[in-house]
C-alpha positions in Angstrom: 132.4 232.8 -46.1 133.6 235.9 -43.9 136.9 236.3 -43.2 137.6 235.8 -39.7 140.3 238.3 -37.8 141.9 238.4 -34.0 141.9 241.0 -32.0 143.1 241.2 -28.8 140.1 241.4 -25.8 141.2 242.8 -22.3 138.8 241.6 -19.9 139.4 242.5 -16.0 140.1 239.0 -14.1 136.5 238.4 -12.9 134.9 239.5 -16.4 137.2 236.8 -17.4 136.5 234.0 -15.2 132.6 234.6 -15.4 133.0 234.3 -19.1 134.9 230.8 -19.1 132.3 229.7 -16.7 129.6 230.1 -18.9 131.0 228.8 -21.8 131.7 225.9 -19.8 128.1 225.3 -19.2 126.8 226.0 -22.4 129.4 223.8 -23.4 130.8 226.1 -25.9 134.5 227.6 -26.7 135.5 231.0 -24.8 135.8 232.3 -28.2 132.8 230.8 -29.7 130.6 232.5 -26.5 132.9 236.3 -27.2 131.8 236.3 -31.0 128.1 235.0 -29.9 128.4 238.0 -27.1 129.7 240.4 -29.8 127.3 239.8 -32.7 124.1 239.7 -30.5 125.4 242.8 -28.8 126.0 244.2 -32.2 122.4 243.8 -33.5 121.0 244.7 -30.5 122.6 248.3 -30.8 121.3 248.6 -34.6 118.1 247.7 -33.6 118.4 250.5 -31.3 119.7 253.0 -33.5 116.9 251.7 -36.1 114.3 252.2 -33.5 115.6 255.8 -32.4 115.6 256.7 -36.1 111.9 256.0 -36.2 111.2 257.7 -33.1 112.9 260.9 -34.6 110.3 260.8 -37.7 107.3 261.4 -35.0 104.8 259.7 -36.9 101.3 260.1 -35.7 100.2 256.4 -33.8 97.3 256.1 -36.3 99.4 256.8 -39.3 102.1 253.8 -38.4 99.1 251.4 -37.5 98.0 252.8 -40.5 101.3 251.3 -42.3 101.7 248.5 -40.3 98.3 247.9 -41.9 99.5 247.2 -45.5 101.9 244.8 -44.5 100.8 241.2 -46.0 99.0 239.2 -43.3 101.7 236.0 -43.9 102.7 233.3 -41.5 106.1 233.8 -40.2 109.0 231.7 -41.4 109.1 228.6 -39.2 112.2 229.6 -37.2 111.1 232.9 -36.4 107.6 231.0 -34.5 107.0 231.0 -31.1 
């Protein structure tokens, strides 16, 4: 299990109040929602950077279908369905 740290968070008053309300709804601690908040925010921005990276390489479109082609035609894993 990861070791879990504080850190202090300044949030302005409304950022703060918004934030408590939706926890509230979700039914979820104000902490719990700031370390959901944090984490999704965090892979969204290596995606990003992942997807920039690809960008940068300027592959030809026919030569990534091309390798998208050779990936094994499997089922996703059950949790990742829509």
């Amino acid at each position: 299990m990861h070791k879990q740290k504080s850190i202090p968070l300044r949030l302005n008053a409304a950022e703060r109040e918004r934030a408590q309300a939706l926890a509230g709804q979700l039914g979820i601690s104000e902490n719990r929602l700031y370390a959901e908040i944090i984490h999704d925010g965090l892979l969204m921005r290596e995606q990003m950077s992942y997807f920039a990276k690809l960008r940068s390489l300027n592959v030809p479109p026919e030569e990534g279908l091309e390798i998208l082609g050779q990936a094994p035609d499997v089922m996703p894993e059950t949790e990742d369905r829509l």
